[in-house]
Every structure is written in C-alpha cells, then in structure tokens.
N, C-alpha and C positions, 0 to 999 in steps of 0.2 A: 534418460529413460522416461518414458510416460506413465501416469499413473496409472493407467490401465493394464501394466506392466506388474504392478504389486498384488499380489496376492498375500492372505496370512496362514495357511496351511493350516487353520484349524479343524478340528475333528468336529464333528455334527453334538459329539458330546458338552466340548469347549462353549459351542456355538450359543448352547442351551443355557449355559450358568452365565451366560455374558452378561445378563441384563442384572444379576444378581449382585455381581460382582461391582457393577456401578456405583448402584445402590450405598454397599456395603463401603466403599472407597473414599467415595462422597462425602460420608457420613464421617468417616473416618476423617479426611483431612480439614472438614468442617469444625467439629469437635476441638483438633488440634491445634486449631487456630488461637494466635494470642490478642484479643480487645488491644486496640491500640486506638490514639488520639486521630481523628480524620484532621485531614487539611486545615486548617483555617477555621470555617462555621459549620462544618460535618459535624453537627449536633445532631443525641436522635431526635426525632419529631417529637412535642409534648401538643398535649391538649385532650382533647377526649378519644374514644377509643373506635379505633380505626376500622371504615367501616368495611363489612364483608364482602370478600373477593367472589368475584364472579366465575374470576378463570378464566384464562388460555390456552389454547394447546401450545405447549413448547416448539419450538420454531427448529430445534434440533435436536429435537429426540429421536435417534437411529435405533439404537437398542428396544424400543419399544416398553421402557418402565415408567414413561410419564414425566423422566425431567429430562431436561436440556443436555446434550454431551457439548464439550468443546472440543472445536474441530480447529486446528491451522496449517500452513503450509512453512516446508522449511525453504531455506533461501537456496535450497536446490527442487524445488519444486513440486516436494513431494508433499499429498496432503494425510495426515493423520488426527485419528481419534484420540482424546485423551478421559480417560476414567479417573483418574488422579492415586495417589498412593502407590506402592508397589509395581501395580500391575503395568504390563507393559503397553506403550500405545497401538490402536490398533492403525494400521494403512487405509486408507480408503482410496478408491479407484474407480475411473469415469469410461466408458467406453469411447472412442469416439472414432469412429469410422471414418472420417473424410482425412484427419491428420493427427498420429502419432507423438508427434514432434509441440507438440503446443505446451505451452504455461500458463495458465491463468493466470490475467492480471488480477482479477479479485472474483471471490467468491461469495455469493451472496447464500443466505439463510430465512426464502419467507417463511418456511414452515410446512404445511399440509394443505395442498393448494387444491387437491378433490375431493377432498373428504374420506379418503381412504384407513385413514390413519396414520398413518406413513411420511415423510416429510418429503421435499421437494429441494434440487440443493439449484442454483443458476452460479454457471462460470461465466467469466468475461473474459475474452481477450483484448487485446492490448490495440487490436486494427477496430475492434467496436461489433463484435460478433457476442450477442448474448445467448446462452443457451441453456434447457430446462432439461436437468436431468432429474425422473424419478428415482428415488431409493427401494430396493427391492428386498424386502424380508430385513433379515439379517445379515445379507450376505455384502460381502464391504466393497464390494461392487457397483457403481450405479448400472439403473438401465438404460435401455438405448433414449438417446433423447429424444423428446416429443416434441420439439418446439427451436427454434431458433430464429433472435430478430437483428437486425445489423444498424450502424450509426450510433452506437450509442455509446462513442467514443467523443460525443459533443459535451457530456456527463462527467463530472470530476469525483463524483461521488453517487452509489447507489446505495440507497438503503433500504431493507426490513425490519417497517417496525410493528408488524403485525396487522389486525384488523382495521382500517381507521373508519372505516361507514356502518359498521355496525350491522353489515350483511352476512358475516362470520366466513369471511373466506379473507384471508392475508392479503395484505397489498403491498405496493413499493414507493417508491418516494426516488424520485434523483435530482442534482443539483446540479446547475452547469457553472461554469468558471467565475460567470458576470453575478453568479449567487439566486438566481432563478432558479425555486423548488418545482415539481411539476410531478404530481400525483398518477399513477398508474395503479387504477382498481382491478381488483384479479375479477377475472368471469367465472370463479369457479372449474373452469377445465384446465387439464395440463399439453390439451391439443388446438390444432386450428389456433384463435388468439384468445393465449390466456391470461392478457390483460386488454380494458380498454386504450381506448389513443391518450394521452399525455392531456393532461389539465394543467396549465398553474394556478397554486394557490398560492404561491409567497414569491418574498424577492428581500434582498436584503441579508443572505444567507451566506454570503462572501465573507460576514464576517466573525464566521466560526472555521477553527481549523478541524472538528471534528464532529460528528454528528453520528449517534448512537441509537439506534431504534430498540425498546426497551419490552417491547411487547404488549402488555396490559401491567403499570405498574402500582394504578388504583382502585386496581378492583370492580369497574364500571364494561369492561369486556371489551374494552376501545383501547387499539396501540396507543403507545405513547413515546415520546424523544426528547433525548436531553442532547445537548449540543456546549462546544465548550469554544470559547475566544481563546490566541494562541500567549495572552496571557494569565491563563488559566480559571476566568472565572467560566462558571458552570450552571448553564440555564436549560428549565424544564417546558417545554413543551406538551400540555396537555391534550391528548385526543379530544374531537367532539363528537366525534361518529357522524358530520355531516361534510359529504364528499367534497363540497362548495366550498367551505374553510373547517379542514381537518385540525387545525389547531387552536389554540387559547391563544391568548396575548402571553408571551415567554414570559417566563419569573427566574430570576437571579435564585441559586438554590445554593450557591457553594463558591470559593474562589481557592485559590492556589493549589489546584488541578493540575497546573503545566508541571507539577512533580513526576507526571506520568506521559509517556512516549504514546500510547497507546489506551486508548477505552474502549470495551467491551460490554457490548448486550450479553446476557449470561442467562435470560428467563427469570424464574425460580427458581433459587437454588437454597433455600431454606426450607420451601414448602408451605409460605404461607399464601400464596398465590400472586403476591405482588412479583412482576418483573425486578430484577435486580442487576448493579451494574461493577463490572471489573476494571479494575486501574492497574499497568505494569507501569514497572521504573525500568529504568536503562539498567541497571544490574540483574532485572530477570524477577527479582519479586511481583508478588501479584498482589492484590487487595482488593476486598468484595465490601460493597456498599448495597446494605440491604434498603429498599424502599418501603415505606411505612406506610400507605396505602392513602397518605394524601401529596404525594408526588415529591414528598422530602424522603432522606434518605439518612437511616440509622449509621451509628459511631462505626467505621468503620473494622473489619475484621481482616486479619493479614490471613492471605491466604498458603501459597505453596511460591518455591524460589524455581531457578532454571528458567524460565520462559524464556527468555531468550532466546531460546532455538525458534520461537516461531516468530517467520519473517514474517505471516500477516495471519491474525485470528480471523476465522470468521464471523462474524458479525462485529468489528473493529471500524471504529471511528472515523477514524485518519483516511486522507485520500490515498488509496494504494497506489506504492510506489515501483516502477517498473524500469527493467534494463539496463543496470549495471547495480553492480556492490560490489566490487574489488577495487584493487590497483594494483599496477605494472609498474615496473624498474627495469630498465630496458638498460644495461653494461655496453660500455663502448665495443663488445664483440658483436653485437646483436642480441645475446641472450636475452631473455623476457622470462621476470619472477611473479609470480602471481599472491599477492595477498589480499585473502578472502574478508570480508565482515563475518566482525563473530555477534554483531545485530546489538552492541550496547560500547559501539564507540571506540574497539578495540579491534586489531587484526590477528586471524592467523597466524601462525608461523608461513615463512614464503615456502614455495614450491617451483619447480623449474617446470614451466608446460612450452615456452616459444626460445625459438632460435632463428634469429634473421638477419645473417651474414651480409645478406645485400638489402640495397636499398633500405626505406625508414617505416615505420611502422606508426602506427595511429590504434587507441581503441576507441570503441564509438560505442554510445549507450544502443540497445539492441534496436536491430534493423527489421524487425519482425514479429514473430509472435512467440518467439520461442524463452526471450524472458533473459537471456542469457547475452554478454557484452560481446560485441563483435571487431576481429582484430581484422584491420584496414593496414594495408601495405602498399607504398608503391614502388616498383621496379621499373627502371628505362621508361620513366614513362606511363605506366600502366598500373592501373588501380588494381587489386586484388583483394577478396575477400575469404571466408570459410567455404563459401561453394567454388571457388577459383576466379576467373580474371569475369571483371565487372566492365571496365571501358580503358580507354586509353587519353592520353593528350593530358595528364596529372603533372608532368612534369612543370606546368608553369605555375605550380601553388609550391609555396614555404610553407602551408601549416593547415593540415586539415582538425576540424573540431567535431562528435559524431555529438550532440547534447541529448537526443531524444527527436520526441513528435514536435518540431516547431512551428508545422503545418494546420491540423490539427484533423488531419486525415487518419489520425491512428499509427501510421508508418513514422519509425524511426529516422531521422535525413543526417545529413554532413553537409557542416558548413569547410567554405572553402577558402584562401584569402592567398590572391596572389603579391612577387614582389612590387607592384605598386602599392599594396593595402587595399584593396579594394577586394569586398567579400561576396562569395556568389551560394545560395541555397541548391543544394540538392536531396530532390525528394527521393525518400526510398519507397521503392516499388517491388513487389513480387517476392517480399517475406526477404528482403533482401541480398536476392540474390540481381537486382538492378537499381539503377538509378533514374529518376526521368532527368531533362534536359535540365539546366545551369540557370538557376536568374539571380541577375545582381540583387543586392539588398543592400549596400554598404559601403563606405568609402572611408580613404583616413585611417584601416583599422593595423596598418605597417607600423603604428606609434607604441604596439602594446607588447610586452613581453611576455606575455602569456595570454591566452585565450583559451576558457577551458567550459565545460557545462555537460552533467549526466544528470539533467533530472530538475525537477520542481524546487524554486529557493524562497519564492516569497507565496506560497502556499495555495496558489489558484489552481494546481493541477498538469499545470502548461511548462514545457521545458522553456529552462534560462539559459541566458551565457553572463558568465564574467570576465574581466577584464582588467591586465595588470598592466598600467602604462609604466614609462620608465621614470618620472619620477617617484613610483613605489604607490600611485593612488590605484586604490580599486574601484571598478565602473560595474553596476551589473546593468545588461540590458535585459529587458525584463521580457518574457517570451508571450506574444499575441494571437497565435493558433490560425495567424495567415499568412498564406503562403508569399504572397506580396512584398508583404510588410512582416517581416516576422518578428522582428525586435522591434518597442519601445526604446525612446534617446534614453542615452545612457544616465546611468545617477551615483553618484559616488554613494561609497557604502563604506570605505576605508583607508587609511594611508600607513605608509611603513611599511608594503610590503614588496619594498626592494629587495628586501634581506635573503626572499627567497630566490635562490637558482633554479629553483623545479618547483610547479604547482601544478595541483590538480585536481580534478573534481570526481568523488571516487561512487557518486551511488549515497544512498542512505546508508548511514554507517552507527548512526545511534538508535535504530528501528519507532524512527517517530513519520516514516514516509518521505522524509524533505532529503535533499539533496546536501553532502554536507563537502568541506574543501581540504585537502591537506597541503603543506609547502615544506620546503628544506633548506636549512639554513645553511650556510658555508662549514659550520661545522658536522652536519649531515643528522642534525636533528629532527627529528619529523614532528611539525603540530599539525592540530586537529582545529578546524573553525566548523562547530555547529551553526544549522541553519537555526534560524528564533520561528522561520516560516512566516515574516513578513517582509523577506528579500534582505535582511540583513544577516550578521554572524555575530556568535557568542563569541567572548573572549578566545581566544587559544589556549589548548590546552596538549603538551607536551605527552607523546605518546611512541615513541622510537625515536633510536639512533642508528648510526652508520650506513645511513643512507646517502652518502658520498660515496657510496660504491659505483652507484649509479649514473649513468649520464642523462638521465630523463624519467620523468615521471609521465604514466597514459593511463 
C-alpha cells in the first residue's frame, strides 16, 4: 500500500486539539524521564552561562505549535507521526502521481523552505529520484510536489542541518561513498530550483558512520552537525554561516556512542532553543542528549521504549538502508517461510507466503523502487520474477546472488556464477521487471560454498558480497559502484565457518542500516553475525533453532 493510501479519519474537531495534545505528551514523557549517566564523558557542560539562543524554526513541526514532531517509517513502509505518551501515532501520506508503488529510501526534514510557516518534507528513492513535497495545513496529507531532481543516488547520505549561510532559509548537506561533503544552499523557493548546484566543502567524511544535522544547537542561528565514528566516538561540527566553509575544525564531544544503532536530530525538545539530539539501542529505548548552547551536550535523559518499530527516523544518522529485511527457509518440497526483522536483531515468528514445486528459487535484495525483497525463480531454463518471466538461457548458473545496487546506478542487479565459477553482473533495469545484458566480473568463484550479499557491510553505502570457501574462510568482496568492476579482491574477514550448511545475508536486522549475516549449524541452530560497519562481523550471537527443517536459507 502507498502512503498516500492512509488516511486518519479524523473530525475537523480532532484536527483542532492536535497541536494541543503534543504539547501536553511531550511534556509529559519529558517530565517522566529518569537522569541517568551518558556514555563515557556525556558530562553537562560547566563554565559560564550559556549564551542566548537565537532560534530556529523546527525542521518538523507539522502540527504548527513550534516544536519538532518525530516522524519515522515502519519496515513496511509506512510513514507516521509520533506525539509520544498515549496518544496514538498519527499516518502521514505523500501524494504522488506518476507511481503508487514506491518506498522511500530515505526521508529528509529541512524544515520551512518558503517562509511559509509550514515545513517541507523531501523523499528519495532508491533509483536516485529526489522530491519536494510541501506539507499542507494539518492535514497528514502532503501536497502535490513542487519539485523533483534525479542522480542523487551517487550520495550515501543526505542530510538537514538546518540554516548553514546565515540567509535563514534551510539547506542540505550530502556525502558520497569516497566521504566527499558537498553543500546545497536552498533559494528559498519550493519550485523551479530550490537549491543551488552542489559546492564542496569537505572530504574526509568516510569516516563517520553517521552524521546528524542538529539545527542551531548554539544559539548563534547557524545549523550545526555532530557526526559519529563506527566506534562510537562523537564529534561536533560547528556552523559558520559562511557557504565557502560551513564548518569549524570538528571537536571530539563524546565516545562510546556506538551503544546506539541510530542517532537523531530532534530540534528542541526542551525549549531552550538549542538543537538537541536522540540515541536508540537495539532493544528500542530512546535517549535525549540536551545541548547546552556551547555545542556540548548535557547528562543524558532516558527517553520513552518501543522504537524499534521505526525502521528509519527522520532525520537519523545512519546511511539508509534499503531492499531486503527478512529471510527464507525454502523445505525440500519448495515451500518458502518468510521471517521478517523485528529491527533489533531478532525475527518474527515465520509465515508461509512461497511454494515452489519446480525448479530453485533465489531472493534478491530489491530490484527497484519498491523497497521490498524480490523472489527470483528459475524454471527450464527461464528466469522468473514478481512481474513474470524476465529472460531465458539461466539454466547454465548454479547460484544466483540478488546483493543490491552494485552498479551504482540506483537499480538493484544479480550476480550470476556459472558451473566453471566464473561470475557474470546483471544490471536491473525497469523497476525490475528486466535485466540488461551479462558482463563477466569474475573467475575462480566455483571454490565457495556460499556466496551471499543484501546490502551495505563495511559502511560506504554500496552493496557487498561475501564469501564462504570450503575450507570455512570468510572472504568479503567489497562493493565499488561500477559496473565493470564491481567487486574489490577479496579480504578475509573470518574462518570457522564451515560449520555452517546454510548461510545468509538477511538485510539490516539490528536497525543500525548495515547489512547483517545468519548461518545454521548441523544441529539447526541459527546465529546472528552483526555488521561493526567497517566490513567486518561482531561475534555470533545465538538466536533460533530448528532450522534443520530447512534445506536452504535465501
């Protein structure tokens, strides 16, 4: 279902106390919060007294009372409002005319980009289609969009961090794989271009796994961004308000961060006017780190549990992760069980959705825009997907692999590898209901007993494959975003993992965006190898049995 599919049936009454109701929520779960110790040197700021804020406009205030809502999307797509406390979330929904059928890969939050009052929300797709939808009223609707630019699927991360020139209109910030920042100043319109052409100001940005645009969090009326290394230390980025070099020389503010799968711009959420920032754990808690208005940030406050449901916040860190989150158990009859991410490391109960008595079956992280894992069959010969038969002449591969965009044209591909070991790229084309033509990339790869890859492992954004040879060494080739050349030579990363009969690579499964792996041992126990997001795995971690039911994991 598209979001433009959800509606909240509320009464024009409802409509009216909405922004009231925020307010009062807010306030409430704020309140209820219990002082607990921050990470490491999450001390509050001491020294003299902190100087007067200037002010921002919240970047996602829909309601119209002046603070921030938070917005996320669940790992079925759907994006909602959250008020916090009781009240229920609300739906929010995008119009979009030209295709029904879409997922955003990520959503962006600059804020109020005409001066209207009203904020501005931009989705991405996953092919590199960005677009600007205004928010209209109340109504949890957006409007029709005003804007849409394409390519900017060369970007691994978009962000908003609010004003950075001091012109008082939002701007953006993206980063592409090689860590190349490259500033886009709004023009103030939300039509025609409503940003300038691409500047860079930085480089060297590769090595943060996440990067949070915080708004104005010193009071000076200039965004500002904290960014976090993936072993958790935590550095500030001060605005300058000059377009040339938007930022400060970064400062170390914090370290053991990587407690947290996900960080979040949140505005003000105290109401002292400084930007403020949120941390989730894999179990779903939240924690609010108030900024003290010289770019340090007070003793942390625990905020509210559950989060989990949201497979990506808006305005969140991490590079958004795209095109698969499950796994398949495919029974020597053909049946196929589907178990979902419940987005902190754990699955589902299975569900029966596939039955495929003939021929073999393959999933592939998704082939298009729609967000969602796509199941590859071949019969007699003949490739088959969700829209029906794709090409023919399959029969001469043992093992297809779907990892993602290994091109880095946006479109999801499948690698191929026939009985010599030699492996051939195909690009997917037309939202995946094709393929273009076949090109070698590979040789030798007949040595491996598994070859699997859904998604991002060592943290650039760009899909991997990995690689089980038979003496139990794990190889990961690391993914280059051409078409040519799409893997980097192999690099071991592990050994011992003979043990497994079935592996596989399922999607983000602990909601930190990286790609994570599972295998099954002859007893039919299932672990868990988290990614660290610098191409290697965290220990194993024991998470199902009886998965000797199965004759194959996809």
């Amino acid at each position: 279902m598209h979001l433009s599919a959800l509606k909240s049936g509320r009464t024009g009454r409802a409509r009216s106390k909405r922004a009231s109701r925020v307010a009062a929520c807010t306030a409430l779960v704020l309140s209820a919060g219990m002082l607990l110790a921050a990470p490491a040197s999450a001390d509050d700021a001491k020294g003299a007294e902190a100087p007067k804020a200037v002010g921002s406009t919240p970047r996602m205030d829909i309601t119209g009372d002046g603070k921030s809502d938070i917005l996320y999307q669940t790992r079925e797509g759907y994006l909602f409002q959250s008020v916090g406390g009781t009240v229920a979330d609300y739906p929010v929904g995008f119009h979009d005319p030209k295709d029904e059928r879409i997922v955003f890969k990520d959503i962006i939050a600059p804020g109020d980009l005409q001066g209207d009052g009203m904020p501005e929300l931009l989705t991405l797709t996953a092919s590199g289609t960005l677009t600007l939808h205004p928010m209209v009223g109340m109504d949890p609707t957006g409007g029709t969009p005003t804007w849409s630019g394409t390519g900017w699927q060369k970007y691994n991360k978009i962000v908003a961090p609010g004003d950075l020139t001091g012109d008082g209109h939002n701007d953006l910030i993206a980063r592409t794989p090689a860590g190349d920042v490259y500033l886009y100043v709004s023009t103030g319109r939300i039509e025609g271009q409503p940003f300038e052409p691409a500047v860079k100001v930085a480089s060297g940005w590769n090595a943060y796994d996440q990067i949070v645009g915080l708004n104005d969090s010193t009071g000076d009326g200039i965004g500002d961004v904290v960014t976090r290394t993936p072993s958790g230390d935590l550095y500030f980025h001060m605005g300058t308000g000059d377009a040339s070099k938007p930022f400060k020389a970064a400062s170390k503010i914090g370290y053991g961060f990587d407690t947290y799968n996900q960080l979040v711009g949140v505005d003000d959420i105290n109401g002292d006017g400084y930007g403020d920032l949120m941390g989730r754990t894999p179990n779903g808690d939240t924690y609010l780190y108030r900024f003290s208005g010289y770019g340090h940030y007070r003793a942390r406050i625990h905020g509210t549990f559950g989060w989990q449901k949201a497979a990506m916040f808006v305005g969140a860190g991490g590079n958004p992760d795209f095109g698969k989150r499950s796994l398949m158990g495919v029974t020597s009859e053909g049946s196929g069980y589907v178990y979902d991410s419940k987005n902190n490391g754990q699955f589902f109960p299975r569900e029966s959705r596939f039955a495929f008595p003939e021929g073999w079956v393959r999933v592939a992280s998704s082939l298009g825009d729609d967000g969602r894992a796509d199941n590859l069959w071949v019969r007699d010969g003949v490739l088959y997907g969700a829209s029906g038969r794709i090409s023919a002449g399959w029969d001469i591969y043992n093992d297809l692999i779907g990892p993602g965009d290994l091109s880095g044209d946006g479109a999801g591909d499948v690698l191929a590898r026939d009985a010599k070991g030699d492996l051939y790229l195909y690009q997917g084309k037309d939202q995946g209901k094709a393929l273009a033509a076949k090109i070698k990339v590979g040789y030798g790869y007949g040595s491996y007993r598994h070859i699997v890859g859904a998604g991002d492992l060592t943290g650039d954004g760009r899909a991997d494959v990995v690689a089980i040879a038979n003496d139990g060494t794990l190889y990961l080739y690391e993914g280059t975003g051409n078409a040519s050349a799409p893997l980097k030579a192999r690099v071991k990363i592990g050994s011992g993992f003979d043990i497994y009969n079935k592996f596989a690579a399922v999607g983000d499964l602990n909601g930190d965006g990286r790609t994570d792996l599972v295998g099954v041992n002859g007893y039919g126990d299932l672990y868990r190898y988290t990614s660290t997001g610098t191409g290697k795995v965290n220990k194993r971690v024991r998470i199902g049995y009886g998965f000797n039911v199965y004759t194959a994991l996809r």
